[in-house]
C-alpha positions as CSV (number, residue, x, y, z in Angstrom):
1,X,116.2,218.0,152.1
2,X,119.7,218.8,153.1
3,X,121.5,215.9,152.4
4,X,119.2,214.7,149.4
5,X,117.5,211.4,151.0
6,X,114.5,209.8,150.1
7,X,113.6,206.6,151.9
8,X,110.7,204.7,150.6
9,X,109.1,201.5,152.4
10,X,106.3,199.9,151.4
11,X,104.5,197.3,153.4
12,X,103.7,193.7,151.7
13,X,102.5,190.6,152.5
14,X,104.2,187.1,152.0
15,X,101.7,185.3,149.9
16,X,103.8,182.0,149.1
17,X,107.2,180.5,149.8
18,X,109.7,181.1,152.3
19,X,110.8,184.6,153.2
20,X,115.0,184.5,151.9
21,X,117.9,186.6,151.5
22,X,118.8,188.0,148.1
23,X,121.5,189.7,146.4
24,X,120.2,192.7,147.4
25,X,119.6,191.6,150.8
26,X,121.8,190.0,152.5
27,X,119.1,189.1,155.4
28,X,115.5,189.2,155.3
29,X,113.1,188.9,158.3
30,X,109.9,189.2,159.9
31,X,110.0,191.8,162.9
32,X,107.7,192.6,165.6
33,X,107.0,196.8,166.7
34,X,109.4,195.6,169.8
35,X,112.4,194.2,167.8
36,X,112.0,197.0,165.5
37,X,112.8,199.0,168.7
38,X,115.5,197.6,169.6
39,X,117.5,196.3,166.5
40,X,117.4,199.9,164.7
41,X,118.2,203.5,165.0
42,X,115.8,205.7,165.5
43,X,115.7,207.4,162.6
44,X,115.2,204.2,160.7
45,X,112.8,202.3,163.0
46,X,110.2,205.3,162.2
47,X,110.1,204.7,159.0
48,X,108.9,201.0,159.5
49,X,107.1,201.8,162.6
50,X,104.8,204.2,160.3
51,X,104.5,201.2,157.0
52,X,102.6,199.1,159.6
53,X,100.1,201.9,160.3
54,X,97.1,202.6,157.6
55,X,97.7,205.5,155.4
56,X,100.6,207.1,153.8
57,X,103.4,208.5,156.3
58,X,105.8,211.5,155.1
59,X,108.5,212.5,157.5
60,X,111.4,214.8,156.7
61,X,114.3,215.4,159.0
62,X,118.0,216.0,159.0
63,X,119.1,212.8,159.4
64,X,119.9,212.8,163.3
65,X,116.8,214.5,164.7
66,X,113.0,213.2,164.0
């Protein structure tokens, strides 16, 4: 871990109520594999693409390169 990241995302499920920003998030949204794709980086879009397989993913890289 070179530059000391740890990047944790979990996957939920909206049980009640509308999905809404917070303070902490200025946007919030529901996202299909394909806008995924193409709204993010690479390097981000893995980590979601994994949290809506089964199981546990753990990835480490250098920040640039997967």
């Amino acid at each position: 871990m070179t530059r000391g990241i740890i990047a944790l995302v979990f996957r939920c499920d909206l049980l009640r109520g509308e999905l809404q920003a917070t303070e902490e998030a200025e946007e919030a949204r529901f996202l299909t594999p394909f806008e995924i794709h193409e709204l993010m980086d690479e390097a981000y879009a893995c980590r979601l693409l994994d949290a809506l397989e089964p199981g546990v993913a753990i990835r480490s890289h250098d920040g640039v390169s997967l």
